[in-house]
N, C-alpha and C positions, 0 to 999 in steps of 0.2 A: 751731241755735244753737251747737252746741258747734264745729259748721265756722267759723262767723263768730269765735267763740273764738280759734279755731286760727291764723286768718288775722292776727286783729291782734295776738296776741302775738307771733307769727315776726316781723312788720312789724316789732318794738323790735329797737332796732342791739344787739348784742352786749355793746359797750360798758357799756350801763344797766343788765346783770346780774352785773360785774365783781366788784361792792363785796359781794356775795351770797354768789360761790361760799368755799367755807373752803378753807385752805390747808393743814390739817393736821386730825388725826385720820382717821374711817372718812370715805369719799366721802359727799357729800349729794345729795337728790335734785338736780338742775339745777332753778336759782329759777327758766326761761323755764316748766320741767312744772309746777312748782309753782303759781304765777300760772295756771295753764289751771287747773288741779287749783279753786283757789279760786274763779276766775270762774265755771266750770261752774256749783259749790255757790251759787253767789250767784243764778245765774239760776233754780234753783231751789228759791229760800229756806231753805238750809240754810247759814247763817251759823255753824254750830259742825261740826266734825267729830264732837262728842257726840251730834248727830242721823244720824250715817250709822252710826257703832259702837257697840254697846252689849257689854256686861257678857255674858258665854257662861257660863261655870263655871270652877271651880279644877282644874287642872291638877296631877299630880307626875308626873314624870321620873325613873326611877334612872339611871346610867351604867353602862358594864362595871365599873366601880373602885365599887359601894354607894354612891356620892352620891347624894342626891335634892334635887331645886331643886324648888321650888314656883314656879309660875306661873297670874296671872290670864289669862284667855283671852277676848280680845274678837272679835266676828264682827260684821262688814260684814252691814246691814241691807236692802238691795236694791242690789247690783251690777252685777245684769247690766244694766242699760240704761244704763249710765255709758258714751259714747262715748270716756270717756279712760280708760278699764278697764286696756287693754293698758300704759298708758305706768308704775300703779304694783304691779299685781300679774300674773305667772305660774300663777295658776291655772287652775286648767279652770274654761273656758263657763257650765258649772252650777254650782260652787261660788263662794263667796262668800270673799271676802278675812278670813283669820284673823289675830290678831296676839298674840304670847305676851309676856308682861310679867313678866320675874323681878324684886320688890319690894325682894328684898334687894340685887339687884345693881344693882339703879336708885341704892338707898339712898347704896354705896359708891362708885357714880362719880360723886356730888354729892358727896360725902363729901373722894374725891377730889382732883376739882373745886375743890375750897371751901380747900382746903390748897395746892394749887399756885397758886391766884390770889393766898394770902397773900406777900409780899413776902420775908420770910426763906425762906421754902421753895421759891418759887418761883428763889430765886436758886441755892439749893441744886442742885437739879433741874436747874439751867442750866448746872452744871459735871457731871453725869455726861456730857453729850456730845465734852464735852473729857479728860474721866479716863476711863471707864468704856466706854464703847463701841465706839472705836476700838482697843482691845488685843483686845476679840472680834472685828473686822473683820482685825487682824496676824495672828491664831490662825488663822483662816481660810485666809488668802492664803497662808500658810509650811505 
């Protein structure tokens, strides 16, 4: 199945994932993995990714500087036999796919988020690339 997957997603022109990929911020995964990623789960009946990961334990973190981040800690529920294993995790063979969720900093890039989509602030923000960034790029060069 997950062959016959593979085959007719590649088949979609390039084109039809255009509107998908972002053009700013951290890179996303590519919408064509993506679409595999979900077709897979469909074929077998796992329509939520709450059915592949579930809840592990609470995590702390300090750094060399005495910070500590708290993080939840979720782990992939049967991996290995996921034929598109390779395309979203780096893990070893026998391990299961981890993923760390710091709460508070989730919090703050909605937070963010939710401030830069407002219209006076977002206008704001749209003149530091004209004031502000280009005298550190001068500082640089010189």
């Amino acid at each position: 199945i997950a062959f016959a997957i593979h085959d007719l997603v590649e088949s979609i022109p390039e084109e039809a994932f255009e509107d998908f990929v972002r053009q700013t911020g951290r890179p996303a995964y590519h919408p064509r993995m993506m679409l595999k990623i979900i077709l897979c789960g469909y074929t077998q009946s796992a329509f939520s990714g709450r059915k592949k990961v579930r809840f592990s334990h609470h995590s702390k973190r300090t750094d060399r500087y005495g910070f500590t981040s708290e993080f939840k800690v979720k782990k992939c529920e049967d991996y290995l036999g996921c034929p598109l294993r390779d395309l979203c995790t780096k893990a070893k063979e026998e391990n299961n796919r981890t993923v760390y969720m710091n709460e508070k900093w989730e919090f703050q890039k909605e937070y963010v988020r939710t401030k830069l989509s407002d219209e006076k602030t977002g206008e704001i923000y749209g003149k530091r690339k004209i004031d502000v960034e280009p005298v550190f790029g001068f500082l640089k060069a010189n």
